[in-house]
N, C-alpha and C positions, 0 to 999 in steps of 0.2 A: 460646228462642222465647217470646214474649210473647203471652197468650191473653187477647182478648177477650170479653166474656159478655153479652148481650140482647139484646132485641130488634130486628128491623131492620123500617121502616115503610114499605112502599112512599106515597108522593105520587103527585095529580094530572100534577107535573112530573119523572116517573119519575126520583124521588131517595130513598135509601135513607139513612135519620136513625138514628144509632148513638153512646150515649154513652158515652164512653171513660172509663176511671179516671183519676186527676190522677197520671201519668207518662207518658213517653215509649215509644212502642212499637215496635218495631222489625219484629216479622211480624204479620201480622193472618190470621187465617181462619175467614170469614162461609160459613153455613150455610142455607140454603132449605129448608123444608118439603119439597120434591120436592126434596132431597138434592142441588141446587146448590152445588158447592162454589166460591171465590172465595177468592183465597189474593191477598196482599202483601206484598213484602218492601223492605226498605231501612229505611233509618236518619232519625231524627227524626220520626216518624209521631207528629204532637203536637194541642195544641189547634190546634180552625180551621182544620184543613188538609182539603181537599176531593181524593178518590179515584176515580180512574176505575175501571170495574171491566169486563171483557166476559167475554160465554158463550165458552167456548173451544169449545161448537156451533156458535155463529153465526158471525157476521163482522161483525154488527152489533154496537156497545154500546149493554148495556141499563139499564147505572144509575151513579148517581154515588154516593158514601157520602159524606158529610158527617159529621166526627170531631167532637164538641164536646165539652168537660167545663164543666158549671154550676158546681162549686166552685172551679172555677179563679179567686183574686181580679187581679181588672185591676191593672196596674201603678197607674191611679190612685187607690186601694184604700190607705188603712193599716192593715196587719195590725195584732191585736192583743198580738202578740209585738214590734213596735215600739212601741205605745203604753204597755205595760209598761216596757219597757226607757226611755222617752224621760220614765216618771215616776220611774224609780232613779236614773237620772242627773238630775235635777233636781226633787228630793222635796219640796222647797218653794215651789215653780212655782204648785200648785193652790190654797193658801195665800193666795199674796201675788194672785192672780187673784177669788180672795175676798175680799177686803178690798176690792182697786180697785172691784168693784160693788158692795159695802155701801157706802162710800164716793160713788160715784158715786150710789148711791140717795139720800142721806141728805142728797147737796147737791141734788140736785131738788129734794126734798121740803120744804129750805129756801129754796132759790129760789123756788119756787110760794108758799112762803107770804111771801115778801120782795114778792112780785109784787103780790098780792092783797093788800097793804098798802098796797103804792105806789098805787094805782090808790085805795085807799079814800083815801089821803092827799090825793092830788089832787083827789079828787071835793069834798074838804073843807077848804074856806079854813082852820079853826082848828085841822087839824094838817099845815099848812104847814110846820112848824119842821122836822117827822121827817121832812120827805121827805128829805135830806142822809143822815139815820142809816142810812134805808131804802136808798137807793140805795149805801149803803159794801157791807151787808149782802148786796147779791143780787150788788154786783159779786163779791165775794168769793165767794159758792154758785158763782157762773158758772165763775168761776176753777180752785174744786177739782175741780168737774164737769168742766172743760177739760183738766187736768190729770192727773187720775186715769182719764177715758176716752184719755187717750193714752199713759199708762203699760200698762193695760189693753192696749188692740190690738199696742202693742209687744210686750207678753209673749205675747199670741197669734199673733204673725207670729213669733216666736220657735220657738213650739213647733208650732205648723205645718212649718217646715224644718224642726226639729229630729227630727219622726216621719216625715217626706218623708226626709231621707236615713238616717234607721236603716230606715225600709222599704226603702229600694232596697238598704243591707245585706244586708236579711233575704233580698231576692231574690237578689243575688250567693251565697251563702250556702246556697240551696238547688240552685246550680249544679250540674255534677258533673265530677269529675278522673279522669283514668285514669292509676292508679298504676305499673301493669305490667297484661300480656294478663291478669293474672285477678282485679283489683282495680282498683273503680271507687267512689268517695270523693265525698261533699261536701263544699264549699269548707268548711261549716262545721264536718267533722271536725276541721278544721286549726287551729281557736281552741285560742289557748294553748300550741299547741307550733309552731309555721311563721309567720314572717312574708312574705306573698305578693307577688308583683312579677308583675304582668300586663303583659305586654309585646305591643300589637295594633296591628298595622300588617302590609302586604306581607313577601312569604320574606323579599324585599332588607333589609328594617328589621329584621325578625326574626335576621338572621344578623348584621351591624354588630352588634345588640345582644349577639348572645355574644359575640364576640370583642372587644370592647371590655370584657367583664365578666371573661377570663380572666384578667387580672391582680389581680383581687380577690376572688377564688373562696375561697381559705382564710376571710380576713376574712366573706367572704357568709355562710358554712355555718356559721363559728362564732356567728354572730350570729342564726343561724335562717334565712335569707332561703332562697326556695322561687319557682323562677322560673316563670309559666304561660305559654309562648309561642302566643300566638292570632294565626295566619294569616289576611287576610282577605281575599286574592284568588284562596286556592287552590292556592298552588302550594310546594312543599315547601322549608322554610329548609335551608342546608347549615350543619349542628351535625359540625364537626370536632375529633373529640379525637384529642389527642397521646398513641399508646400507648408511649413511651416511660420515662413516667414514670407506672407503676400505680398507684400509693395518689392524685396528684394526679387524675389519671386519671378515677377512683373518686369525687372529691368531685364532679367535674365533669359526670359524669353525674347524680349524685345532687341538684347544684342544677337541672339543666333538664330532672328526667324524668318531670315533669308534664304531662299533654297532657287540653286541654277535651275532655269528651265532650255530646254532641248541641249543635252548633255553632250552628244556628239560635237555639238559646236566648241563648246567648254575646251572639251577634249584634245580637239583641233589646235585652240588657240595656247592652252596648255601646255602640251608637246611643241610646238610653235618655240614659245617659251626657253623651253627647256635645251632642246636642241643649239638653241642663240649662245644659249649660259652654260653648254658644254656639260650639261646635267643629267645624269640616266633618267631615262621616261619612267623607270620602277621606284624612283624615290620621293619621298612624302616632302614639299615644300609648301612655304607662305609668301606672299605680296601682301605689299601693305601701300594703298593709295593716299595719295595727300588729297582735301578738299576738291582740288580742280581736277582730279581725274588719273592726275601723272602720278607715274609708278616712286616712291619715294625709299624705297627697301623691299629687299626680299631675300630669298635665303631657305639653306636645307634643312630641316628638322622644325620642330616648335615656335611660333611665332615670339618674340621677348616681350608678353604683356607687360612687365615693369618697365624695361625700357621706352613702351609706347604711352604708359601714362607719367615717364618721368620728362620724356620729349616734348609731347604733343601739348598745345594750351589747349585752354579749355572754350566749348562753341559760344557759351553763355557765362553773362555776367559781366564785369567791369572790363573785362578783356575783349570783351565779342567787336569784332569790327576794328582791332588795333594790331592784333598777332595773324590776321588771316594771311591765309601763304604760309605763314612761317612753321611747315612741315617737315622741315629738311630739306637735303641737297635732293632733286632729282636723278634718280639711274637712268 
């Protein structure tokens, strides 16, 4: 059970303002000065979420709890654990971003004085002759200034995505898995040893999806792949294993026995997701991560088990520590 700590502030519009720590709570129980006790139970009790609460004296309810966490960054937020990350993967970014507005400065600053040439030229029949030199001169400042601010904004719309999708990374990544009833993991325990296959859509999508991957089960496991199945309409996928055959058996529990914990987040990050990639929030998709975390494929309908054991090397054996990384191109 998860314990809440401070203050509660009654308002004018009998609401009780209560800031929660930056995780998900599952029971809550709020305390009154006249020893009021107020107790809630259930699952995903997170930011933003608003709480009824009544006297179990009265019959009337007397307040609403309003959950908020200030440190919680918005999705539209780049952490600075993205921004890190988004200058080691291209350390020369800031560099050649420096240049372009020295550059871009240095043709102003010759333009303006190409300007105020031209203009004295003209003012003056007997240097007529320069105006020709003058006008090569500013066209040329114009040119690199032209130039060099569109290589410039290029690299900045570069690196704008580029911290826009390591951030929604960073947010998958602080997700969480439930391994078994007594072990619950973030996504980003898993870098470096699991490569993940989120598979979200309805039971119906979610079950087509194992059964269509039983044939590739050895190949999955030996390659790392770790499958996350996220239901999105609530209703329970049927995950049939064949006990006839125990060690396969065994693997094939061990590729699907990940399961999302506090669902609403999922959900969030999800739709997130989908919305970027201009995809209806009603349709069944998969992601598929490489080792380090980053998103390496993803896509509408059934995940391509063959293509991911005909791609992917394998985590063990004479290969292990020579092919890492080598997951594909990042999206």
């Amino acid at each position: 059970m998860a314990l809440a700590f401070g203050s509660l502030v009654p308002t004018n519009t009998n609401t009780l303002c209560l800031s929660l720590t930056p995780q998900p709570l599952n029971n809550l129980i709020f305390s009154t000065k006249n020893h009021t006790k107020f107790m809630f139970c259930g699952r995903g009790v997170s930011y933003g979420n608003t709480l009824s609460c009544s006297d179990q004296r009265a019959s009337t309810s007397i307040a609403t709890i309003v959950c908020c966490a200030a440190n919680k960054p918005s999705s539209s937020e780049i952490s600075s654990t993205a921004k890190i990350r988004s200058e080691v993967l291209s350390p020369f970014r800031a560099v050649r971003m420096f240049f372009y507005i020295a550059f871009i400065a240095s043709g102003s600053l010759g333009g303006f004085i190409a300007a105020t040439q031209l203009l004295g030229a003209l003012a003056n029949p007997s240097r007529a002759s320069q105006v020709g030199d003058i006008l090569k001169g500013l066209g040329i400042d114009i040119g690199a200034v032209s130039i060099f601010a569109f290589l410039y904004l290029r690299e900045n719309k570069a690196k704008n995505a580029q911290e826009a999708r390591l951030s929604r990374e960073e947010s998958l990544s602080s997700l969480k898995l439930r391994v078994d009833d007594k072990k619950i993991i973030p996504v980003s325990s898993l870098r470096g040893i699991a490569r993940l296959v989120i598979c979200a859509g309805p039971a119906s999508f979610v079950t087509e999806s194992f059964k269509r991957s039983l044939p590739f089960t050895e190949g999955l496991i030996d390659r790392g792949v770790l499958v996350v199945p996220f239901v999105t309409d609530g209703n329970s996928p049927c995950l049939e294993f064949d006990e006839s055959d125990e060690e396969l058996n065994k693997r094939r529990k061990r590729l699907w026995q990940l399961a999302p914990v506090y669902i609403t987040e999922w959900s969030e990050w999800l739709n997130e997701q989908k919305k970027l990639a201009g995809v209806s929030s009603e349709s069944p998709v998969y992601l598929s991560l490489r080792l380090d975390g980053r998103v390496r494929g993803s896509g509408v309908g059934y995940p391509p088990w063959n293509a991911l054991v005909a791609q992917l090397p394998p985590v063990k054996g004479i290969w292990t520590g020579l092919l890492d990384g080598m997951d594909g191109r990042v999206l």
